[in-house]
N, C-alpha and C positions, 0 to 999 in steps of 0.2 A: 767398336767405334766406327769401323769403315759402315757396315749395317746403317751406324746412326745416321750419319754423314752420306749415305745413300738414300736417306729419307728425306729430302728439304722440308717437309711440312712439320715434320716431329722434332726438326732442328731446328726450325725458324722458332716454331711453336715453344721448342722448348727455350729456346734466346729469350723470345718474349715474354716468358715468364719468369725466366732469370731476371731479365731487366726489370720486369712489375715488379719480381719480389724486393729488388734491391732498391727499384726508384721507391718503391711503396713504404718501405723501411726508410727507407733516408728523406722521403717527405712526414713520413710522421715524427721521425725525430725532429726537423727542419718545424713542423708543427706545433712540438711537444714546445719546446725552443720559444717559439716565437710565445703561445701561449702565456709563457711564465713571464716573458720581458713582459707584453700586453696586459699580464697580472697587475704586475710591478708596480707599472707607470700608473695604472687605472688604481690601487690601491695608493699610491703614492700623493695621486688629483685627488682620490675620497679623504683625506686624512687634512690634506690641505686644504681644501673644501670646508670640512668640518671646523678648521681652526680658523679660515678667515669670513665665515660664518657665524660663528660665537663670538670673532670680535667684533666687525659688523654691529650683531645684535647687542653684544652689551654696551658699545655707546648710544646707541639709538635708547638704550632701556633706562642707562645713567645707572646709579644708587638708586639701590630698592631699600624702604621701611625695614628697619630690625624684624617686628613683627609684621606678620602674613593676614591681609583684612583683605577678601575679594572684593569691598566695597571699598578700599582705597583707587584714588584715582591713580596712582604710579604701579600700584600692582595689578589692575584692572586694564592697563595701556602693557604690562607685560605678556596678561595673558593673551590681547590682541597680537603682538611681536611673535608669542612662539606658534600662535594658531596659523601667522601669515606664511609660512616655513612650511612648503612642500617637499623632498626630496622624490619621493617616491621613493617602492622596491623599500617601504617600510621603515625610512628613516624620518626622523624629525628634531622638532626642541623642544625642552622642557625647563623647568624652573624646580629647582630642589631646597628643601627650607634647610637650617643649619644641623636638622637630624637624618636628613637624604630625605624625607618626605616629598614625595610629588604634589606641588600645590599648585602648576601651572604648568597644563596638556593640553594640545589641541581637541582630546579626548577626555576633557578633565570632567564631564558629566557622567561619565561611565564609574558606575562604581567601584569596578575591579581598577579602574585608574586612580582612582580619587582619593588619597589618604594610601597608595602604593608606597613603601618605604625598599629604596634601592641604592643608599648611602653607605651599607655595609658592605658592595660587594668589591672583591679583590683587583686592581687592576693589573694588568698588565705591559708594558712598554709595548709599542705598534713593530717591534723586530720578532717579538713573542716571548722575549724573557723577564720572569718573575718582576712586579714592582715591588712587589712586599708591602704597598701601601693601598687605603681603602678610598671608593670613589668620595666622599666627604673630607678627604684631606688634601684634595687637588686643588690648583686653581686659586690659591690664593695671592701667588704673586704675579698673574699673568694667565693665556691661555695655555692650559697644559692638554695633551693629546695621549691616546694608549688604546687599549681593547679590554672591555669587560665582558662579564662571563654573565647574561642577562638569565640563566637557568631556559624558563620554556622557549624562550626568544633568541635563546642562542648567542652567538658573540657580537660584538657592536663594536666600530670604532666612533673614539669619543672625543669630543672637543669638551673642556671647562671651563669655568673662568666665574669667580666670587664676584657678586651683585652687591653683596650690603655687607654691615660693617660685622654683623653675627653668622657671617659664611654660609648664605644661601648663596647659591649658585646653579649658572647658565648652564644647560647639559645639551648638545647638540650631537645627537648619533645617527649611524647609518649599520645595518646589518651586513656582518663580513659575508651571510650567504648571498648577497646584492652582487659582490665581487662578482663572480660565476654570472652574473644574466649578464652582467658591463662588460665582462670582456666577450661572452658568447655575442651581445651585439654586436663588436667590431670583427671577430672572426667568428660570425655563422658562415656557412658556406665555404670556409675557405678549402678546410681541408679534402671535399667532395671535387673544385677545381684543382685543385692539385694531381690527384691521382688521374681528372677524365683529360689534363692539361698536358701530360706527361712532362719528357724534355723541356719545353718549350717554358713549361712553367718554373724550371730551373731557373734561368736569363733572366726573369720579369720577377721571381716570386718577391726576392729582396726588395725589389721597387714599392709592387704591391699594398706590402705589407708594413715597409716604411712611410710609405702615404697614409696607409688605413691610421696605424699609430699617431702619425705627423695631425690630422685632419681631428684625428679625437680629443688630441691632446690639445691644438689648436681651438677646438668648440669647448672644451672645456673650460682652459684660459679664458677664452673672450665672454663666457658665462660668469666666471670670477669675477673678472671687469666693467664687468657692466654691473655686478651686485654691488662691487664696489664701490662704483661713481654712483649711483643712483644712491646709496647709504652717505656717500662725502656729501651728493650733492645736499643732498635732505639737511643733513647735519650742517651745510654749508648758509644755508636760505633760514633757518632756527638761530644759527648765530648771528645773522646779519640784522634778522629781524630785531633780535635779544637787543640787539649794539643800537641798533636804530633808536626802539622805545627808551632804552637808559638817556642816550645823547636827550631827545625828546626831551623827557622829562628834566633831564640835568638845566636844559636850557630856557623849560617854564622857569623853575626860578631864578635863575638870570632877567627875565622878562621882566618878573613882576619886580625886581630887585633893579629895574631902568637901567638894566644893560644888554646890550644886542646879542647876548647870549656866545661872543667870540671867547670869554673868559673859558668856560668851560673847554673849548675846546684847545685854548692855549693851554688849562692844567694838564690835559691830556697827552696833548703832544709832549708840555715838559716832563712828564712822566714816564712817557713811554723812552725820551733820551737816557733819563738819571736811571731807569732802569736795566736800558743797554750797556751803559756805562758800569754801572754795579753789575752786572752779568757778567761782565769782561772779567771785571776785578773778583768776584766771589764766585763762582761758575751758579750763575741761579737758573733755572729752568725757563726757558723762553715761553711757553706759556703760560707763564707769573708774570714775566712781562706784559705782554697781550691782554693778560687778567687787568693787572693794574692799569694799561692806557686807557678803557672804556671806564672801570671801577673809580679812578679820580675822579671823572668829572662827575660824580653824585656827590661829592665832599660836603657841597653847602644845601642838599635839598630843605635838611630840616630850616631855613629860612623860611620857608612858606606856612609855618608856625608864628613867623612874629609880626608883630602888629605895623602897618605900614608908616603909621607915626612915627616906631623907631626905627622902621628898617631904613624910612627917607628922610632921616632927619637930618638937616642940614648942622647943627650944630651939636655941640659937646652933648654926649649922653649922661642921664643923672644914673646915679647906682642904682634904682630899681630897671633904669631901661637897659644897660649895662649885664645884667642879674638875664632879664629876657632875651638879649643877644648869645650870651653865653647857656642858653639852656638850646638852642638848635642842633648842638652835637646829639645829645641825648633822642632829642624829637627826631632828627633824620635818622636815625640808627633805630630805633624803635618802630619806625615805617617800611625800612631794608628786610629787617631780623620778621616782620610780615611776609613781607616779599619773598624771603629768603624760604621760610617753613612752604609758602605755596609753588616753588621751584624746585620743591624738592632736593634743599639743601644745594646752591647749584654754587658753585668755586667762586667766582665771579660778584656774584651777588654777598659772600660771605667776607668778602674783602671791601668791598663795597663798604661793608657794616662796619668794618674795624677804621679804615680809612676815617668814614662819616665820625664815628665817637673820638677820636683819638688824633683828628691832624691839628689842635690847639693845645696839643699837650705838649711839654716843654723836656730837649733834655734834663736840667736842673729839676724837675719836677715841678716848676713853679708854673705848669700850664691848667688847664680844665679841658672837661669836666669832671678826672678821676683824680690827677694828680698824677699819674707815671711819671717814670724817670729810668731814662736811659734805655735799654735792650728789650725791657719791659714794655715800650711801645711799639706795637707792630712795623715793620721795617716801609710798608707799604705806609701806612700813616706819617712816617718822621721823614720818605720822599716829599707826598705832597704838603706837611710841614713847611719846608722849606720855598716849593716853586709858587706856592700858593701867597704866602708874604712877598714873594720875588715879582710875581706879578701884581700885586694890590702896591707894590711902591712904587714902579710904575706906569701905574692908572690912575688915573684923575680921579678924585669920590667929590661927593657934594662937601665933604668935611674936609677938603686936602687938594692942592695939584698935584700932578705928577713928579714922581721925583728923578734927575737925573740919573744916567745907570750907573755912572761909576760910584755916586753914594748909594746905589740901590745895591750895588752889588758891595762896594765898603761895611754897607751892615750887615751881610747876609753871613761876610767872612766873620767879621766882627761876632756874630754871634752865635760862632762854632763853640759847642762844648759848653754853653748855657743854656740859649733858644735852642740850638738844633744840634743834630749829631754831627761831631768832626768826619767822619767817614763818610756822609751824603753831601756834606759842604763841598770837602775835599773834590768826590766826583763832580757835582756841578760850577767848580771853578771851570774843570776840565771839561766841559760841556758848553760852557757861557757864547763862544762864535754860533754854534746849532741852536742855543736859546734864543739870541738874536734875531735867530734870522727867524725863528718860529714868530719872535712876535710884532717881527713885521710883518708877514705876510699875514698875520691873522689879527690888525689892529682892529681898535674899535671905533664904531663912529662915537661921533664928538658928547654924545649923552654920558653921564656920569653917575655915579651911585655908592651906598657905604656896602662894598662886597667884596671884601676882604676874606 
């Protein structure tokens, strides 16, 4: 010992290499360490990624056709959706039919892609324990997440989520060998300054490597965010426009029917209250409401059917004009249910249709043009049932003045449980100040018309 200790060069020497071996060790563990958290969080962003990715894309995509026609336009704007989906590092999306069939790849011209069946294989839960369930059984109630076992391609995690009504569905994956390059890019180098950094990189290394983390996780975020908004936005300027053209057209027939088209948008507004109000009282989905305040005011298109002799006639109709007033349900619902097949079946537009046939039907059953009676008329029709006579009693027509509110609204009560449902009555007793006010501020100028 004393020998040793009369060497300083072999004792410094040998400190220093006690120290390297010890600092070297406890930075690779301190590495090993940080590694796995850096796994973690990065497999954690991939998974989340993938899941607000597939849902991103299946609104953008809507309901896809049962059957698979590349020459359909809704499946044809699908395969554009999953070809636009870059991830790199070998991830992508794809479109599987209801036997796991590959019918929609960015790669879908490749033959080994094309007619590819990968609905059988086993998934996994993203913690790594058995699902026991196969990728075809995913995804129907929502997006569902895990890892499958792709054979030559190795393991994937997966985003799902069902597109049509026969269980084709969205597949959005990423290669778990990806993990390894995503986190070797935030810690290449690290561990090379560690060891040339010594001590010093003790102090600082937690900072580091908190920022590296903090910075990745952060670009990652704001890459979500921005997928996000630019998918809302999209989605946001498709709706407006959608709302726009229905108002539009709601309010030609108003035009040609000599009213300044404010009707329309009174039905609207009353619908959108009796709606809030029955939302309150029934818990109904807020965008059924939404639905319904654009969906009323198409109620009367099919008028643009009838001949302007009856439609502006100033006096009592005979029974063959009578006969052509009452066939407008039919004719506007017949023009929607068009509409509705080239929308690609859109929510909106199908309530639309139910509304248009069915807001002259009667609770008693004694309305047209089917005859329903009661629960059997769509609930959205037996609203605007109601606000739809609410406003034509007081509005002026060529055949009628206006009538005071308190007998407008006398009849309306008056005619719970025969004309109209007691349960929509009830709510628009309880609405009648917000009705008010809706139809002052949206009166109409002094022109007049039969548009009831």
């Amino acid at each position: 010992m004393k020998q040793f200790l009369r060497r300083p060069a072999v004792a410094i020497g040998t400190v220093i290499a006690v120290q390297s071996v010890v600092l070297t060790l406890g930075w690779f563990a301190v590495y090993n360490a940080t590694f796995e958290r850096i796994a973690v969080g990065v497999s954690e962003i991939i998974i989340e990624n993938n899941r607000l990715v597939a849902q991103s894309l299946s609104e953008t995509i809507g309901t896809l056709p049962n059957d698979f026609n590349p020459d359909d336009p809704a499946w044809s704007r699908a395969q554009q959706a999953v070809s636009g989906v870059d991830f790199g590092a070998g991830g992508f999306a794809c479109i599987l039919d209801e036997h796991g069939e590959v019918v929609c790849h960015p790669d879908i011209e490749n033959p080994l892609v094309r007619g590819m069946n990968i609905g059988d294989k086993k998934t996994a839960s993203v913690d790594g324990t058995e699902d026991q369930r196969i990728l075809r059984e995913l995804g129907a109630s929502g997006v569902e997440s895990g890892i499958v076992d792709l054979g030559a391609d190795g393991l994937h995690y997966i985003a799902t989520k069902v597109v049509s009504e026969d269980g084709s569905r969205l597949l959005v994956h990423q290669p778990v060998s990806g993990l390894s390059s995503a986190v070797d890019s935030v810690t290449g180098g690290l561990l090379a300054q560690m060891v040339a950094t010594g001590v010093l990189v003790v102090s600082v290394s937690g900072v580091a490597i908190g920022w590296l983390m903090h910075r990745n996780t952060r670009d990652m975020a704001a890459w979500n965010r921005d997928l996000e908004h630019r998918v809302r936005a999209r989605t946001e300027d498709v709706r407006r426009s959608r709302e726009a053209i229905v108002l539009a057209l709601a309010k030609i027939t108003e035009y040609r029917d000599n009213e300044t088209g404010m009707h329309v948008e009174r039905i609207g507004e009353y619908s959108r209250v009796l709606g809030e109000e029955l939302r309150r009282r029934r818990g109904l989905d807020a965008e059924w409401v939404d639905q319904l305040h654009i969906a009323s005011t198409l109620h009367d298109i099919g008028k643009v059917a009838v001949p302007d002799g009856v439609l502006k006639k100033p006096g009592k109709l005979t029974e063959d004009e009578f006969e052509q007033i009452q066939r407008h349900p039919s004719v506007g619902a017949d023009t929607l249910i068009a509409v509705h097949r080239e929308l690609e079946h859109d929510p909106m537009v199908a309530m639309a249709v139910e509304i248009c046939l069915y807001h002259h039907e009667r609770w008693d059953g004694g309305g047209y043009p089917v005859g329903l009676s009661g629960e059997d008329i769509p609930l959205s029709a037996r609203i605007v049932a109601v606000v739809d006579v609410f406003d034509a009693l007081l509005s002026p027509r060529v055949y009628k003045p206006a009538m005071p509110r308190e007998k407008a609204v006398g009849i309306i009560r008056e005619s719970a449980g025969s004309h109209f449902d007691p349960d929509v009555v009830d709510a628009f007793m309880a609405c009648l100040p917000e009705l008010f006010r809706i139809r002052e501020e949206r009166e109409d100028a002094p022109a007049v018309s039969r548009a009831a």
